[in-house]
N, C-alpha and C positions, 0 to 999 in steps of 0.2 A: 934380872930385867924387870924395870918396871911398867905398870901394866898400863894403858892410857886414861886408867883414873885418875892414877895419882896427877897423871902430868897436866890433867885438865883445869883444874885450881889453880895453880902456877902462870899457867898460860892466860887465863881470864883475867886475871890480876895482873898481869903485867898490862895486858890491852885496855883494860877501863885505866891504868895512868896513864898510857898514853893516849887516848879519846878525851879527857882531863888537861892534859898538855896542849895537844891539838885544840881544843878549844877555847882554852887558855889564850894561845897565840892570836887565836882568829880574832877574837874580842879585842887585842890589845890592836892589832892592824884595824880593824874595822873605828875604832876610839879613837886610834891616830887620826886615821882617813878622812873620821867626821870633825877632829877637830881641824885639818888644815882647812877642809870645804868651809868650814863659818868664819875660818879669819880670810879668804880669798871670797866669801859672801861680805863682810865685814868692810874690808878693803875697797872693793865694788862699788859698796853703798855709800861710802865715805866719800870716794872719788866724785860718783854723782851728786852727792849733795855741792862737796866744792862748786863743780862746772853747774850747779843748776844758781849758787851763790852768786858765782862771777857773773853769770849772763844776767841775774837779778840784778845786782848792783850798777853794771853798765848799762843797763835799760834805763835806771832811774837816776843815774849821773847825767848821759842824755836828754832828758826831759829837762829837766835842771838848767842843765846848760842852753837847752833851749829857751828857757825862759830867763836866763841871763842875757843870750844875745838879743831878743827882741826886744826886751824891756832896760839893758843897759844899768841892770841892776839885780842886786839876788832877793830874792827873796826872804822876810824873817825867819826867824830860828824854829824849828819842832819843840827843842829840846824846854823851851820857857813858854810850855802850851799857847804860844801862840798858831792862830790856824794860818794853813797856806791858804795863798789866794784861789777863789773858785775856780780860775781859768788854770792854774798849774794843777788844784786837785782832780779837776777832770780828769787832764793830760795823763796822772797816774793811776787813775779809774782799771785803766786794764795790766798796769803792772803786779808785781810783788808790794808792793809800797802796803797795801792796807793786809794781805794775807799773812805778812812776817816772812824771816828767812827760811830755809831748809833746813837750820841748826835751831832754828826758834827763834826767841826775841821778836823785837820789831825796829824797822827800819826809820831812821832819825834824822831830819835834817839840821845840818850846823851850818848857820850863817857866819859867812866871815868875819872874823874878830876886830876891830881897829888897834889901830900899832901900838903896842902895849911896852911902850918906855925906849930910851938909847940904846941901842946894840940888841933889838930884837927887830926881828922883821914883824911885817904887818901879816897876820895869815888872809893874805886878799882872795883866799879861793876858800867858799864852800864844798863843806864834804855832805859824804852820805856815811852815816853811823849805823851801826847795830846794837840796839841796848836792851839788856834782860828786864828792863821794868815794865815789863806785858804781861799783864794778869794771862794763865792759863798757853804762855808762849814760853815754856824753861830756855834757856842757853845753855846750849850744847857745843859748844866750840872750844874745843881744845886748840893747845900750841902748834902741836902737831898740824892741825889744820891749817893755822892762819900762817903757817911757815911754808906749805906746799902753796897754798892761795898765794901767797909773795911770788914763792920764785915763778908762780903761771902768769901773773898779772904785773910782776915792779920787778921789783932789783933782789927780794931776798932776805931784805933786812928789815925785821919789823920797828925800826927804832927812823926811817929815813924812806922816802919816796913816797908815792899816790897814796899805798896802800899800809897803814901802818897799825899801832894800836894805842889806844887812846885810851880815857877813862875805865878805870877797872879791868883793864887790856882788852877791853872790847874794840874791835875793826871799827876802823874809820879808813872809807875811799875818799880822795879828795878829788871833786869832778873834772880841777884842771890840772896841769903838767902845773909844775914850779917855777913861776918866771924866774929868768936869769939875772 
């Protein structure tokens, strides 16, 4: 018979690998845990930037268009430093227009093009852009983003509708529907 010395050795070492194990597991459940928490944080924030995007974007289509219907004409282009006029840049005083988007960049406006040869249409509607050449405003806008922004705001397809992408695949909304 052995005495409970011997069996104490035995026994202690078996318990510190399993307190070893057991801790083992808690770490790996706990690392899982925090990695789902920061892609459903991630998710989140993604989400809000879109919806803080789109409510940008359609505040300053608005404006826009408001100063197409009074004035019966658009306005010159952002994109060839020319400046908007004082009475539309007021109107954007309290938009996004001068703070940049939630992804970065800054926001552009494209005067409409005149009809540019046989068998192309005229693009008779100004858009509103987003372009990364803003000192200290990076772009941040992945595909993924501007394919959830479709299917919320057009049709889904970044090649067709309002909202599409444009130079450098940078978004362009175009403030009006596409006449038929």
């Amino acid at each position: 018979m052995r005495s409970r010395r011997q069996d104490s050795p035995n026994v202690a070492r078996r318990s510190r690998g399993f307190v070893v194990t057991e801790a083992a597991l808690t770490m790996l459940v706990l690392a899982l845990g925090l990695g789902l928490v920061l892609t459903l944080a991630d998710r989140a924030r993604q989400r809000q930037k879109r919806e803080r995007y789109i409510l940008d974007v359609r505040g300053i289509s608005a404006v826009f268009a408001d100063y197409q219907r009074r004035h019966k004409a658009w306005p010159p282009g952002t994109s060839n430093n020319q400046p908007l006029p004082a009475e539309l840049a007021d109107a954007l005083r309290g938009t996004a227009w001068a703070q940049g988007s939630p992804f970065g960049g800054e926001y552009r406006w494209i005067a409409p093009a005149p009809n540019r040869g046989p068998g192309r249409p005229a693009a008779d509607r100004g858009a509103v852009a987003l372009c990364a050449f803003a000192p200290g405003l990076p772009l941040d806008l992945d595909r993924a983003n501007l394919l959830a922004i479709d299917r919320q705001i057009d049709d889904g397809d970044l090649a067709t509708g309002r909202f599409r992408t444009g130079f450098n695949g940078w978004p362009v909304f175009f403030v009006e529907e596409a006449k038929p």
